[in-house]
C-alpha positions as CSV (number, residue, x, y, z in Angstrom):
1,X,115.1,70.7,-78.2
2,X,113.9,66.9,-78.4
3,X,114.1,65.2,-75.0
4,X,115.3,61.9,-74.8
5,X,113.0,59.3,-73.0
6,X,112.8,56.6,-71.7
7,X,109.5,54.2,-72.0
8,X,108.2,51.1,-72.0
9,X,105.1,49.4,-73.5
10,X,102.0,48.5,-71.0
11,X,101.1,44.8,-71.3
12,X,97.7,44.2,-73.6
13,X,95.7,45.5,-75.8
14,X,93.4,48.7,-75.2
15,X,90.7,49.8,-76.8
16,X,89.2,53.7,-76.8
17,X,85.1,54.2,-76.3
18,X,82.9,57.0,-76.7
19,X,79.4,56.9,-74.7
20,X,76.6,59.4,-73.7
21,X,78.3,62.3,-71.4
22,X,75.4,61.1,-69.5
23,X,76.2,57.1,-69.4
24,X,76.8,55.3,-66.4
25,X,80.7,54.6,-65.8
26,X,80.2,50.5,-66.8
27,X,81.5,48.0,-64.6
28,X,84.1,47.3,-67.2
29,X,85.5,50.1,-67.3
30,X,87.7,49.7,-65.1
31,X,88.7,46.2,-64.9
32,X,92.7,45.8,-65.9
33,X,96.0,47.4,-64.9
34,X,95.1,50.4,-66.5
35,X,92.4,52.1,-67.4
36,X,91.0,55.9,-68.0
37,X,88.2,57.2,-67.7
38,X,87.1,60.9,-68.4
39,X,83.8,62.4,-68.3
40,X,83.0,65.9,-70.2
41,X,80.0,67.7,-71.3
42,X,80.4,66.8,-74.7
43,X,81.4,62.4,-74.0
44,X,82.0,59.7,-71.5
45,X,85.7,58.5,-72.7
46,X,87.1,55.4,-71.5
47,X,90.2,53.7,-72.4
48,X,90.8,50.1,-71.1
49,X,92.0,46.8,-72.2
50,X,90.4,45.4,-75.2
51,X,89.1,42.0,-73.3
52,X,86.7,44.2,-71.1
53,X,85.0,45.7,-73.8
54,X,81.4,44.5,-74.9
55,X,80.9,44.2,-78.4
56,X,78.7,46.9,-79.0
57,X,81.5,49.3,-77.9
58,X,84.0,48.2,-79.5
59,X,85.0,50.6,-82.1
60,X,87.5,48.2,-84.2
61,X,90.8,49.7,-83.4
62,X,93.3,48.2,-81.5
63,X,95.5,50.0,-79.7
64,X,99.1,49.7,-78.3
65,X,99.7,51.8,-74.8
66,X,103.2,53.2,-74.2
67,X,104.1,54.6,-71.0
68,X,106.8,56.9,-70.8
69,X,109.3,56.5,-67.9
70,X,108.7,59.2,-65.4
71,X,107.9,61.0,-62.7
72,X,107.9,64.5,-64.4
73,X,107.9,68.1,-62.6
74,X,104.7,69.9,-63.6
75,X,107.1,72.5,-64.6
76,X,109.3,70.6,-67.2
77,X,108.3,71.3,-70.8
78,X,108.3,69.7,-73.9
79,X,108.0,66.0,-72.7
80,X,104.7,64.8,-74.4
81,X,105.8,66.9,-77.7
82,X,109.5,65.0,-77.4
83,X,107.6,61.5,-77.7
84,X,104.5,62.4,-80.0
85,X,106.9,64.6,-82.6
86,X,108.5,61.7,-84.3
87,X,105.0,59.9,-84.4
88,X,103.2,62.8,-85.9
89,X,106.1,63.0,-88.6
90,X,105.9,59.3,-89.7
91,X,102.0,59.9,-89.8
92,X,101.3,57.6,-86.5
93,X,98.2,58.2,-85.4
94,X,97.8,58.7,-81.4
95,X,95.7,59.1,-78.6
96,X,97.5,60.6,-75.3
97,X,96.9,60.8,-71.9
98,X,98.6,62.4,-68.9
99,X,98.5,61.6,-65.2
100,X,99.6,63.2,-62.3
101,X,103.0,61.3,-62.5
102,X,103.2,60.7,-66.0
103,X,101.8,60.4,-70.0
104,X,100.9,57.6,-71.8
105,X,100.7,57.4,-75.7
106,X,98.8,55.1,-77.5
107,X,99.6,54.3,-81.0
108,X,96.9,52.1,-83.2
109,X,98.6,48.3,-82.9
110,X,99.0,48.2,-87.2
111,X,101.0,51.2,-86.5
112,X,103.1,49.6,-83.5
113,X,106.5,48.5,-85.3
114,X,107.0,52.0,-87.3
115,X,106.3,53.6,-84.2
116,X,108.9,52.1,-82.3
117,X,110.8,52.7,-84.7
118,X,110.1,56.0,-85.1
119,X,110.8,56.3,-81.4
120,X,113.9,54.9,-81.4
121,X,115.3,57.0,-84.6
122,X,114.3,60.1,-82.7
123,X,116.8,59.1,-79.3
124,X,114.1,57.3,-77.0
125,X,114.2,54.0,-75.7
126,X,112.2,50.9,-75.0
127,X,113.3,50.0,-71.2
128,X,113.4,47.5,-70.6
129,X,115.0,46.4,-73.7
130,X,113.3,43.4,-74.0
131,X,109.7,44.7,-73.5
132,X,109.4,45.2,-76.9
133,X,107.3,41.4,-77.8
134,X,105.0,42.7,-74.4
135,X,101.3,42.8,-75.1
């Protein structure tokens, strides 16, 4: 059953980077509200606003970062696949992320208006209403 959400866009522009798994965290990395940064064996991953980025990281794609409203309980089901569903049938591509508290979805910013459309076809809403010009 598709849960209705609620969610609202995170101010700027992100950008998602692949390094070494072996790289230093950069300093930039984590300047800006939000930011993300996962180490693995295979990758360093960072997410973080576009403006931080040096240019030989930059992989051309702009990103948009929605955050959905939440706390959620660990055991509630079926939020992330609520939100991403209606993406994944209008052929948005994504890149998710889940916190302790919450997810964020980003959606590629060429992609932003038939995403929130998309969204809002499928039940969830942009709270506040008027975030939707934020970024």
């Amino acid at each position: 059953m598709l849960q209705k959400l609620k969610f609202r866009r995170v101010t700027g522009i992100y950008a998602v980077c692949r390094l070494p798994p072996d790289a230093a965290v950069p300093d930039w990395a984590g300047r800006g509200t939000f930011t993300c940064i996962t180490r693995t064996t295979d990758e360093l991953s960072i997410v973080c606003s576009l403006e931080h980025v040096p240019a030989e990281h930059k992989q051309g794609v702009r990103w948009c970062c929605l955050q959905l409203v939440g706390p959620f309980a660990f055991s509630q089901v079926g939020i992330l696949a609520s939100f991403i569903d209606p993406l994944a049938a209008s052929g948005i591509p994504i890149f998710a992320i889940s916190t302790y508290d919450t997810d964020y979805v980003l959606i590629r910013e060429d992609f932003a208006g038939v995403g929130l459309g998309a969204l809002s076809a499928a039940g969830h809403e942009l709270w506040p209403k008027d975030d939707l010009g934020a970024g």
